[in-house]
PDB file of N, CA, C, O and CB in Angstrom:
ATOM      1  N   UNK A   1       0.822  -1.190   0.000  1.00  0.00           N
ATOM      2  CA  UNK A   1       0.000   0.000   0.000  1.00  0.00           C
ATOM      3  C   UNK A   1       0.869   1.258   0.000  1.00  0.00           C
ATOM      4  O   UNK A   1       0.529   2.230  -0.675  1.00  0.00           O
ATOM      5  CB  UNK A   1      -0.937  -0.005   1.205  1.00  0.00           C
ATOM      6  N   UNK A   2       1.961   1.265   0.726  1.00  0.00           N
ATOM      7  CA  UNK A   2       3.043   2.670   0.995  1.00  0.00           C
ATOM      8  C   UNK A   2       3.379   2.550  -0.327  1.00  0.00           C
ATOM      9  O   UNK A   2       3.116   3.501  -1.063  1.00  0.00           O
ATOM     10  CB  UNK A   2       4.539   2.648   2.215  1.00  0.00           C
ATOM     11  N   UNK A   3       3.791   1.789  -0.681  1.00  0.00           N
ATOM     12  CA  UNK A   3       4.696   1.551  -2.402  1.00  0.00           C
ATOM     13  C   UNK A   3       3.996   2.177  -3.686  1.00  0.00           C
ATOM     14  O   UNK A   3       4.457   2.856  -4.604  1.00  0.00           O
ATOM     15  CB  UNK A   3       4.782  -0.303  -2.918  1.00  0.00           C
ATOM     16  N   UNK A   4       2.361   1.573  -3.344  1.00  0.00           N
ATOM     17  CA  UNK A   4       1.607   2.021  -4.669  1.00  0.00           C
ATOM     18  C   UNK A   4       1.346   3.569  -4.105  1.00  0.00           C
ATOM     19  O   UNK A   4       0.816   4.298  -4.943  1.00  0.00           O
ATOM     20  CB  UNK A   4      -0.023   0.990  -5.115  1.00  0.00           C
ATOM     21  N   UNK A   5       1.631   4.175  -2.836  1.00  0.00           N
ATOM     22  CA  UNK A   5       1.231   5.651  -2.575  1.00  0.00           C
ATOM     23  C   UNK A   5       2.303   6.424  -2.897  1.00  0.00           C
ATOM     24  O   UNK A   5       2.163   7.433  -3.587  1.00  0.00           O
ATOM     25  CB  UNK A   5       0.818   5.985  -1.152  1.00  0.00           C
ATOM     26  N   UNK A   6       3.515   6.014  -2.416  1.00  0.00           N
ATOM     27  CA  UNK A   6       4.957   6.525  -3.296  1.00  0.00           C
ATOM     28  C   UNK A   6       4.909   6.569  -4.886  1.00  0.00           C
ATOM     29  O   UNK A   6       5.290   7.520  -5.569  1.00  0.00           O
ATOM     30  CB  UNK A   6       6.252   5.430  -2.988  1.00  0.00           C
ATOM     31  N   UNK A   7       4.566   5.803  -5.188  1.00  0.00           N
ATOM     32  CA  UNK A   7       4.594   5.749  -6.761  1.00  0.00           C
ATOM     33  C   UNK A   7       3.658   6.790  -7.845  1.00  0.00           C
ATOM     34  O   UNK A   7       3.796   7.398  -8.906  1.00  0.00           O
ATOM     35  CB  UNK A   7       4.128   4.281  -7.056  1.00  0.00           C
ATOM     36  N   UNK A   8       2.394   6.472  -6.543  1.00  0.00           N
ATOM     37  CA  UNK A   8       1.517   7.414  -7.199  1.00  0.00           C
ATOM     38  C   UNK A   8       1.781   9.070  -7.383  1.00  0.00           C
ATOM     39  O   UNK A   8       1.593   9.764  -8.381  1.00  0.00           O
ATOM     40  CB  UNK A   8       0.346   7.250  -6.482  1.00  0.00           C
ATOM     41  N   UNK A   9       2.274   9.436  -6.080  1.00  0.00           N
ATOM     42  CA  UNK A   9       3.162  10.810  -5.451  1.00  0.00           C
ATOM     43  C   UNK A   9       4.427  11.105  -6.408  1.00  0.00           C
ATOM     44  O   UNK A   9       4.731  12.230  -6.805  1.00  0.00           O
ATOM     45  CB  UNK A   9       3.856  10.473  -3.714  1.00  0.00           C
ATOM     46  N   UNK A  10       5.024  10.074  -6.673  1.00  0.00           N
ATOM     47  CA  UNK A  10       6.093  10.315  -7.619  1.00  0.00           C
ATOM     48  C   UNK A  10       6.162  10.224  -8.797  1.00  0.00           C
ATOM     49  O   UNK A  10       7.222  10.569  -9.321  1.00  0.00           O
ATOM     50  CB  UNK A  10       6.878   9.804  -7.453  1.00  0.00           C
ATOM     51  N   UNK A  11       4.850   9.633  -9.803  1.00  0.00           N
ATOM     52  CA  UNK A  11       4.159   9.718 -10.938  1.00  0.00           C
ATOM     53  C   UNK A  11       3.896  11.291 -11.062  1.00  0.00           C
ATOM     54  O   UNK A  11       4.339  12.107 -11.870  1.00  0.00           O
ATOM     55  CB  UNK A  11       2.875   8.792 -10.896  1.00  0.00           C
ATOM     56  N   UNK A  12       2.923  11.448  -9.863  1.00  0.00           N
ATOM     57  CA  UNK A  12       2.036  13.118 -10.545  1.00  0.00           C
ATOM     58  C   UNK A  12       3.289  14.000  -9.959  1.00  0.00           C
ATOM     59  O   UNK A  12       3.001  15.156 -10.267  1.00  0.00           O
ATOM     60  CB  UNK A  12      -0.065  13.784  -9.574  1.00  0.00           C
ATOM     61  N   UNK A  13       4.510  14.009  -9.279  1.00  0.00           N
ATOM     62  CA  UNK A  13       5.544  15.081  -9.172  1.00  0.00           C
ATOM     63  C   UNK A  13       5.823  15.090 -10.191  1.00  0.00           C
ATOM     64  O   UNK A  13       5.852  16.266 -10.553  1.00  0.00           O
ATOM     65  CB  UNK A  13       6.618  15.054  -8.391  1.00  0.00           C
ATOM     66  N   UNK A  14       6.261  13.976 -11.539  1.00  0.00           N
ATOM     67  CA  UNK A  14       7.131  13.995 -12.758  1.00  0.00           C
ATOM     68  C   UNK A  14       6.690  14.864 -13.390  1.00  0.00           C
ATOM     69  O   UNK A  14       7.280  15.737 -14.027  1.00  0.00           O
ATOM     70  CB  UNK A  14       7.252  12.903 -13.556  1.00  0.00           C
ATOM     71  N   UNK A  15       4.689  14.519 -13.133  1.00  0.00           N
ATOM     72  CA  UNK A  15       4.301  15.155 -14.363  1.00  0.00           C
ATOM     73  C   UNK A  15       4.259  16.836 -13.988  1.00  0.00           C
ATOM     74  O   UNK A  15       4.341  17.568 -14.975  1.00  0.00           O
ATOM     75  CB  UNK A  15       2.759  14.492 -14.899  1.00  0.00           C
ATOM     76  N   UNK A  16       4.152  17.442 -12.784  1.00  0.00           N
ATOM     77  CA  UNK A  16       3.967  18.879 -12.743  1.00  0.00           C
ATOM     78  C   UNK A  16       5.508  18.905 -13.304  1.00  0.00           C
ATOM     79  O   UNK A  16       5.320  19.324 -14.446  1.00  0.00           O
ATOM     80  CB  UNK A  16       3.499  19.705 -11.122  1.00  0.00           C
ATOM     81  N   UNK A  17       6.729  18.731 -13.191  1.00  0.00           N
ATOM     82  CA  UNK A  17       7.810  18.568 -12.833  1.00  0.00           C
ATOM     83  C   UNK A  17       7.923  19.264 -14.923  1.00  0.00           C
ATOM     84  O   UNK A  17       8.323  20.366 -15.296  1.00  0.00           O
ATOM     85  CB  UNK A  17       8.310  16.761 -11.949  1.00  0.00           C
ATOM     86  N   UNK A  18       7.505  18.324 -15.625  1.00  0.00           N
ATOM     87  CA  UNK A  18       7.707  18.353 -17.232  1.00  0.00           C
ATOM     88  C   UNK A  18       6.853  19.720 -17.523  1.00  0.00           C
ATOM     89  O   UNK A  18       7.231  20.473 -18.421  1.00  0.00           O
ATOM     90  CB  UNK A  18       7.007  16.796 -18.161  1.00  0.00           C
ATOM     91  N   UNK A  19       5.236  20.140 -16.435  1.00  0.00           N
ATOM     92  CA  UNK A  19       4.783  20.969 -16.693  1.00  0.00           C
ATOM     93  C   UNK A  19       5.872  22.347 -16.818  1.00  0.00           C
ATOM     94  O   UNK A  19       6.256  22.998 -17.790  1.00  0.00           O
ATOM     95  CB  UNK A  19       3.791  20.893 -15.881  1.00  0.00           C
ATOM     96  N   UNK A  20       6.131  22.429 -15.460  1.00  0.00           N
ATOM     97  CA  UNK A  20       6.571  23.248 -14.689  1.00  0.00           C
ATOM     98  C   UNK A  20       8.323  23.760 -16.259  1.00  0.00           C
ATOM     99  O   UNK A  20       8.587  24.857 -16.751  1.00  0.00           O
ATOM    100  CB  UNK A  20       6.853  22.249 -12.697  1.00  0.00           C
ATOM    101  N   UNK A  21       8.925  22.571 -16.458  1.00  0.00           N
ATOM    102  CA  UNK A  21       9.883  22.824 -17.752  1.00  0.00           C
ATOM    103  C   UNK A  21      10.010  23.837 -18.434  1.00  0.00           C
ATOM    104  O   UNK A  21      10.834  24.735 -18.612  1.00  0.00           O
ATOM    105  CB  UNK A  21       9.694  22.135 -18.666  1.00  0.00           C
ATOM    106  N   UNK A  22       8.173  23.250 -19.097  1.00  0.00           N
ATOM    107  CA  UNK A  22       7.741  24.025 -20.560  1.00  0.00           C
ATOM    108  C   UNK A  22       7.338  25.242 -19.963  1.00  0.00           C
ATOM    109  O   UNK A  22       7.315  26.079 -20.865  1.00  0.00           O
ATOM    110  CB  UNK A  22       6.407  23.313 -21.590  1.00  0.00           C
ATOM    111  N   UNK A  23       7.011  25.748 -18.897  1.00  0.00           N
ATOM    112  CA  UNK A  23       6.163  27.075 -18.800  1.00  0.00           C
ATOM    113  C   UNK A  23       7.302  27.985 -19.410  1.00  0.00           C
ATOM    114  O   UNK A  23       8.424  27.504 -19.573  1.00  0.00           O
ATOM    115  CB  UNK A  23       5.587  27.575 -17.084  1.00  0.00           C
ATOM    116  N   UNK A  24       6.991  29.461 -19.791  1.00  0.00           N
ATOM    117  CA  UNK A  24       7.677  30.465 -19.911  1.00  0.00           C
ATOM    118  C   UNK A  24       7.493  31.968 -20.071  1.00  0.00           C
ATOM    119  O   UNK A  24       6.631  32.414 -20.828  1.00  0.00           O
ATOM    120  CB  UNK A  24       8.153  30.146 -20.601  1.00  0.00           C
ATOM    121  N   UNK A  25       8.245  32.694 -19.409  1.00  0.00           N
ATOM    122  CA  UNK A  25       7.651  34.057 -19.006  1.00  0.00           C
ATOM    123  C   UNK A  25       6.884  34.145 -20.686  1.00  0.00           C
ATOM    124  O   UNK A  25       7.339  33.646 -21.716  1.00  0.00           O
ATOM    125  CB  UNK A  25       9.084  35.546 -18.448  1.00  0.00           C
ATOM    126  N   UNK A  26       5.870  34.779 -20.559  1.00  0.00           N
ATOM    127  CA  UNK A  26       5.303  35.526 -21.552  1.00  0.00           C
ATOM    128  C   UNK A  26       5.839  37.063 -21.635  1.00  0.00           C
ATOM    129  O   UNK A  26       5.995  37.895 -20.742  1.00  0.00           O
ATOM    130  CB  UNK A  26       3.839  35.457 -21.330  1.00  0.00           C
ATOM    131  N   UNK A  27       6.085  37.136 -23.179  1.00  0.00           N
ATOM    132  CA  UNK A  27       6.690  38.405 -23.470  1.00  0.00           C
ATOM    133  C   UNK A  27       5.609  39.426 -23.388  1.00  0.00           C
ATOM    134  O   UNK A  27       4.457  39.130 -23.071  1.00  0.00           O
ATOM    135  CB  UNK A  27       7.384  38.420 -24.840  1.00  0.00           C
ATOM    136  N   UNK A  28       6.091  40.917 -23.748  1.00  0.00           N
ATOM    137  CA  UNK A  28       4.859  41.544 -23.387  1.00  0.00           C
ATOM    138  C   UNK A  28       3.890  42.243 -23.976  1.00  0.00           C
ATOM    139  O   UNK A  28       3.272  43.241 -23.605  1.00  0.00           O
ATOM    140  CB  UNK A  28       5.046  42.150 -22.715  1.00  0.00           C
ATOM    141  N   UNK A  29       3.817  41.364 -25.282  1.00  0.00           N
ATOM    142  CA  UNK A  29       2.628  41.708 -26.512  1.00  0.00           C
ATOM    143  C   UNK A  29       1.822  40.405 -26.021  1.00  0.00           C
ATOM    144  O   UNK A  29       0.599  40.443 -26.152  1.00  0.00           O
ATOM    145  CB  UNK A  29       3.225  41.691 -28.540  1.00  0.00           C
ATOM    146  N   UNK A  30       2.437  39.204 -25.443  1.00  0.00           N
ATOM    147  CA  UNK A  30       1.428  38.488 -25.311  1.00  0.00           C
ATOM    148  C   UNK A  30       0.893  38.357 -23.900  1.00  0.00           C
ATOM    149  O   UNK A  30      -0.037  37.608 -23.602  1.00  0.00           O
ATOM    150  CB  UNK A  30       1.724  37.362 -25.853  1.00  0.00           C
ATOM    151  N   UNK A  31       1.737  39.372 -22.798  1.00  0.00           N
ATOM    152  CA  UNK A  31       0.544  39.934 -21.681  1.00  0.00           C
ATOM    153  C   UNK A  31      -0.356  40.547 -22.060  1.00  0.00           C
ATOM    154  O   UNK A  31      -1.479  40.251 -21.653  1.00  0.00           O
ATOM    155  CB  UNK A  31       0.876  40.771 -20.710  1.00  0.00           C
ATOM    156  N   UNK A  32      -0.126  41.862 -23.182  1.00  0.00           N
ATOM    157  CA  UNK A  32      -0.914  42.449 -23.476  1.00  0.00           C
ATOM    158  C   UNK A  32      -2.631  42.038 -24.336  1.00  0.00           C
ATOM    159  O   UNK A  32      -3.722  42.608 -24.319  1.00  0.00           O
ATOM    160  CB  UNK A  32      -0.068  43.107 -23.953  1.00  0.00           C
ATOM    161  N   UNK A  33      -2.130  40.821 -24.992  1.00  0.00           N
ATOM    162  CA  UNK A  33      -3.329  40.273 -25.616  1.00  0.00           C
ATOM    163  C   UNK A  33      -4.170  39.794 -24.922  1.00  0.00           C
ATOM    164  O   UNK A  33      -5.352  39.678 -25.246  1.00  0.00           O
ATOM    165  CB  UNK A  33      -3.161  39.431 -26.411  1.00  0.00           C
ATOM    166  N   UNK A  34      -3.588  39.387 -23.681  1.00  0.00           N
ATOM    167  CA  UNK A  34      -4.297  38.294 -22.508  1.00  0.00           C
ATOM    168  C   UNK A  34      -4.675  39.142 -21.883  1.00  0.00           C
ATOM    169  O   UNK A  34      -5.836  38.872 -21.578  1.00  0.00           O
ATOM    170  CB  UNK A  34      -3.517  37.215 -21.588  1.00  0.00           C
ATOM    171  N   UNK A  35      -4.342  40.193 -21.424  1.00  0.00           N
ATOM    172  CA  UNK A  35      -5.320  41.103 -20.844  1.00  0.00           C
ATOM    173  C   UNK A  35      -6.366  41.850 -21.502  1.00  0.00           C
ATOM    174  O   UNK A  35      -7.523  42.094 -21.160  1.00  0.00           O
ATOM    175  CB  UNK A  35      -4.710  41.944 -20.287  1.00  0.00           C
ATOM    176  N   UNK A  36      -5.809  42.105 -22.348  1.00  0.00           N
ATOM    177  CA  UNK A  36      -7.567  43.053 -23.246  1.00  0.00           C
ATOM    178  C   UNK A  36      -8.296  41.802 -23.629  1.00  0.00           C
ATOM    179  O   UNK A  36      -9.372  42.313 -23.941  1.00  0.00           O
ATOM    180  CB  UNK A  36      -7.306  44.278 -25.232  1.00  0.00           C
ATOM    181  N   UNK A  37      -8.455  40.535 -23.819  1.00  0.00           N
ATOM    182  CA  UNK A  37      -9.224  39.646 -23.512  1.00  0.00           C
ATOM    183  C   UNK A  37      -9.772  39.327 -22.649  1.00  0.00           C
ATOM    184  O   UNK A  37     -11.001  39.394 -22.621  1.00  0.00           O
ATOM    185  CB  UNK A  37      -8.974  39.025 -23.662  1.00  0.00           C
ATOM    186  N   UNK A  38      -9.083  38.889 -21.690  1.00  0.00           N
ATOM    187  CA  UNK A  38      -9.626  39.127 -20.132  1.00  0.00           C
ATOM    188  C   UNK A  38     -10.471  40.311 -19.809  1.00  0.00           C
ATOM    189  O   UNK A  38     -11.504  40.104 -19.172  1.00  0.00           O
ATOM    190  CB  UNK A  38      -8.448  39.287 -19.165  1.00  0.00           C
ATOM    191  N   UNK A  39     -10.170  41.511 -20.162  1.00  0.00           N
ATOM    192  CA  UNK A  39     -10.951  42.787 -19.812  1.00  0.00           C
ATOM    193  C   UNK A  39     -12.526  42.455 -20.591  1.00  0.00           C
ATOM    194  O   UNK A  39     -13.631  42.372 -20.054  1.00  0.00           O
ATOM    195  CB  UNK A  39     -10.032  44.366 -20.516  1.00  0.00           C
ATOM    196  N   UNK A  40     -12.213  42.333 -21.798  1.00  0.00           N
ATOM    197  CA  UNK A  40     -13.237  42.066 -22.865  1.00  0.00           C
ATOM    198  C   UNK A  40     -14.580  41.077 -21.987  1.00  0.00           C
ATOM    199  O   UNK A  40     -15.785  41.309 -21.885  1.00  0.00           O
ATOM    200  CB  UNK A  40     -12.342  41.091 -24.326  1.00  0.00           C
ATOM    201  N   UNK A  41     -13.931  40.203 -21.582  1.00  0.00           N
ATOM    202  CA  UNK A  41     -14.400  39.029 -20.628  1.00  0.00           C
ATOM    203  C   UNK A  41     -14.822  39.575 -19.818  1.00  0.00           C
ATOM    204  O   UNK A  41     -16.005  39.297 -20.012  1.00  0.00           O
ATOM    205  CB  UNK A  41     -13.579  38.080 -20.087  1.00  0.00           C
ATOM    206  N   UNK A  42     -14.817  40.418 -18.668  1.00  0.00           N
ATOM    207  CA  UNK A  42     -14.927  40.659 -17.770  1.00  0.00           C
ATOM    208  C   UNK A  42     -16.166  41.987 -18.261  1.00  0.00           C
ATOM    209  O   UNK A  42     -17.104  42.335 -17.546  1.00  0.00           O
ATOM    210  CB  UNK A  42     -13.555  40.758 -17.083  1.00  0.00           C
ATOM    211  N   UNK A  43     -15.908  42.443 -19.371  1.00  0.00           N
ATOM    212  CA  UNK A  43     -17.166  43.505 -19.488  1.00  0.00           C
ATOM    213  C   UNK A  43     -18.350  42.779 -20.228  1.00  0.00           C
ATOM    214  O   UNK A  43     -19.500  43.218 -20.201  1.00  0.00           O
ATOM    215  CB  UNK A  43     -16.732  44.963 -20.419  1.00  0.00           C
ATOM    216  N   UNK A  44     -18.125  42.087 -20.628  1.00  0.00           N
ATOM    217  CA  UNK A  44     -18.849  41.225 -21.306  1.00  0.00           C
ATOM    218  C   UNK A  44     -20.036  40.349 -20.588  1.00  0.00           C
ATOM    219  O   UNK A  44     -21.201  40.224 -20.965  1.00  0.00           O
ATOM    220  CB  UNK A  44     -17.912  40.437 -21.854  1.00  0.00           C
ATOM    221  N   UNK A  45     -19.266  39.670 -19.215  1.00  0.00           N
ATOM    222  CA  UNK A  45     -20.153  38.684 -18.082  1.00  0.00           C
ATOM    223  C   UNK A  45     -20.474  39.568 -17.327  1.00  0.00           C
ATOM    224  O   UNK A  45     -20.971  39.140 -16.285  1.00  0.00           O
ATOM    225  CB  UNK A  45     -19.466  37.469 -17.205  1.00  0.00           C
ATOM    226  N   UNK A  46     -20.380  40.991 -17.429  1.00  0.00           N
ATOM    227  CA  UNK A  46     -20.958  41.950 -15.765  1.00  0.00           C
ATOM    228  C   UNK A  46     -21.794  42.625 -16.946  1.00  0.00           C
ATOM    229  O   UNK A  46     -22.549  43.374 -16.325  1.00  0.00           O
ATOM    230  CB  UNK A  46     -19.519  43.340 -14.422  1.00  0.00           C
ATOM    231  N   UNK A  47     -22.081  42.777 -18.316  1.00  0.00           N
ATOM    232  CA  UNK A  47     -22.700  43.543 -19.294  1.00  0.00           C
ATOM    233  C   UNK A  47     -24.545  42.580 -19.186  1.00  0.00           C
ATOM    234  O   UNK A  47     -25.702  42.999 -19.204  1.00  0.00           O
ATOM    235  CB  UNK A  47     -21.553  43.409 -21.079  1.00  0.00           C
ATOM    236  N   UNK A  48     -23.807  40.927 -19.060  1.00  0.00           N
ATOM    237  CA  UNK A  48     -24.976  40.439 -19.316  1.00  0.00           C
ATOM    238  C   UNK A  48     -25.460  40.213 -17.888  1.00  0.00           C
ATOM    239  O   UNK A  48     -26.464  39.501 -17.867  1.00  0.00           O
ATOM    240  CB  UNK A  48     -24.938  39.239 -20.250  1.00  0.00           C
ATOM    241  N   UNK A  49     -25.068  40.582 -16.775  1.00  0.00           N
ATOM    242  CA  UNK A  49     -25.441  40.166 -15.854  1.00  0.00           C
ATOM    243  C   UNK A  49     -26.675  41.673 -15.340  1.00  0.00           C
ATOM    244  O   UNK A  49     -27.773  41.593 -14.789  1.00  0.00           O
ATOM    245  CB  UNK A  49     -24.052  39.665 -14.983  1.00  0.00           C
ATOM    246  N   UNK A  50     -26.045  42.687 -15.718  1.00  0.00           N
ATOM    247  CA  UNK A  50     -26.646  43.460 -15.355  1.00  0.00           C
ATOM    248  C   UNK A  50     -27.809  43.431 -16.207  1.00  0.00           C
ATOM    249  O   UNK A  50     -28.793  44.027 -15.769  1.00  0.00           O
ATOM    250  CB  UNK A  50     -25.982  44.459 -15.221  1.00  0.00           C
ATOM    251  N   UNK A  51     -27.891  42.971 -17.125  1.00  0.00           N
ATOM    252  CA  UNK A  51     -29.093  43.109 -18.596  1.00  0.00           C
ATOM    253  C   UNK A  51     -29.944  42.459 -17.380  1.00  0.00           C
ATOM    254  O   UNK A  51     -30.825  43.179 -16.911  1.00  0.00           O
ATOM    255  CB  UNK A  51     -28.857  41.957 -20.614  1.00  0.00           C
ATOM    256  N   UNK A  52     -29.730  40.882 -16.698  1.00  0.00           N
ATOM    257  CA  UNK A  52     -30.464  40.134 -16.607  1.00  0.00           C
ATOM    258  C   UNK A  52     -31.055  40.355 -15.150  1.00  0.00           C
ATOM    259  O   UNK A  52     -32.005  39.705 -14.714  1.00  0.00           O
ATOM    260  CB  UNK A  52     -29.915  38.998 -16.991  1.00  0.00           C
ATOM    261  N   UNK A  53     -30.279  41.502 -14.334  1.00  0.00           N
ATOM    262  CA  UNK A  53     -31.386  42.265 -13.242  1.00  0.00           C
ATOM    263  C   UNK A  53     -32.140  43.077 -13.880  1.00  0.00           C
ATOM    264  O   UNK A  53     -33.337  42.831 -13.730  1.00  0.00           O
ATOM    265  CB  UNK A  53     -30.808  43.151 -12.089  1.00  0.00           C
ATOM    266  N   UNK A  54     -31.854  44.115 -14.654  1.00  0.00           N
ATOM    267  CA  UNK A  54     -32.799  44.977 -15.138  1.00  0.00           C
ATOM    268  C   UNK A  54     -33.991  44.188 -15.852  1.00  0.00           C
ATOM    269  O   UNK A  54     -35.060  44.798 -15.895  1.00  0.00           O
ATOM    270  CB  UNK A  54     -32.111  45.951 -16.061  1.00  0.00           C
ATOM    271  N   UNK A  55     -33.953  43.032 -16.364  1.00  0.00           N
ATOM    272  CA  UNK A  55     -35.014  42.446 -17.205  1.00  0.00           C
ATOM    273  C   UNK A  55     -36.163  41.809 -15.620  1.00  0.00           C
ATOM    274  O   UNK A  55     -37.369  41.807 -15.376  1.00  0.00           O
ATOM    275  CB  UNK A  55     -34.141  40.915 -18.541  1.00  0.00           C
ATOM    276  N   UNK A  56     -34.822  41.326 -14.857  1.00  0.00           N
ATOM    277  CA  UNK A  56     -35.643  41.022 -13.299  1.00  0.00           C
ATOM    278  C   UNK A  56     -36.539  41.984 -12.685  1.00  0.00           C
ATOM    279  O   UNK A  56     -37.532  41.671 -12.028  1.00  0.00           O
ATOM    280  CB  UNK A  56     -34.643  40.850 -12.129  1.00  0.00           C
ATOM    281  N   UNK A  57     -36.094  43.337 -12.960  1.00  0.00           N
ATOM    282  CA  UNK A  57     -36.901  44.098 -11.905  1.00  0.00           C
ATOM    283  C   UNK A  57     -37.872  44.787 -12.892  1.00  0.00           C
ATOM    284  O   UNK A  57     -38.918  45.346 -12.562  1.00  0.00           O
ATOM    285  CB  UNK A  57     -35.973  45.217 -10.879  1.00  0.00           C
ATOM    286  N   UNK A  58     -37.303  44.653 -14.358  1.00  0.00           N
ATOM    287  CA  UNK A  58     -39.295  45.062 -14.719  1.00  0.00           C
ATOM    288  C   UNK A  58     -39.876  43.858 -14.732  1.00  0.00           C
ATOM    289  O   UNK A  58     -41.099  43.940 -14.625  1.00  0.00           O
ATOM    290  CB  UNK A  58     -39.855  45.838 -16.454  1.00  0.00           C
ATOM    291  N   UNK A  59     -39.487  42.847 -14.816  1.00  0.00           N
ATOM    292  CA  UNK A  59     -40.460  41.830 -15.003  1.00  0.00           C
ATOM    293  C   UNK A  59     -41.435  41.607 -13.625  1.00  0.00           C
ATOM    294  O   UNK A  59     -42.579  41.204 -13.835  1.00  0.00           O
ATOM    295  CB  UNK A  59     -39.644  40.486 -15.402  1.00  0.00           C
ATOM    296  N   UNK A  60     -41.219  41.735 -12.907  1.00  0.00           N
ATOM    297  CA  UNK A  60     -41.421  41.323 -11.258  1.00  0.00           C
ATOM    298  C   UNK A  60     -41.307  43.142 -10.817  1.00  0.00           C
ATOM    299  O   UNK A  60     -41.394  43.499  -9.642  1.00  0.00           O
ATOM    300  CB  UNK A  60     -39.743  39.945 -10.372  1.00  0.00           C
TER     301      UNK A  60
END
């Protein structure tokens, strides 16, 4: 049971381990894209959220 829990523990370390390799700073045209997306996103889900109180409070 310790053996197959070691193994298992030392399986998923490898794999963050290969993750962790490949990551790499992002330069900064491609912060920049990821954020005006993100922003986009973010006006986008508070755009429809607010639609869907205002449709709440005339409806009711």
């Amino acid at each position: 049971m310790i053996k197959k829990l070691s193994r298992k523990i030392s399986s998923q370390y490898h794999k963050y381990l290969r993750v962790w390799r490949l990551l790499k700073k992002p330069t900064m045209e491609e912060f920049k894209t990821i954020s005006k997306v993100s922003a986009i996103g973010l006006l986008v889900i508070g755009a429809v959220g607010f639609a869907i109180s205002i449709v709440m409070k005339l409806a009711f």
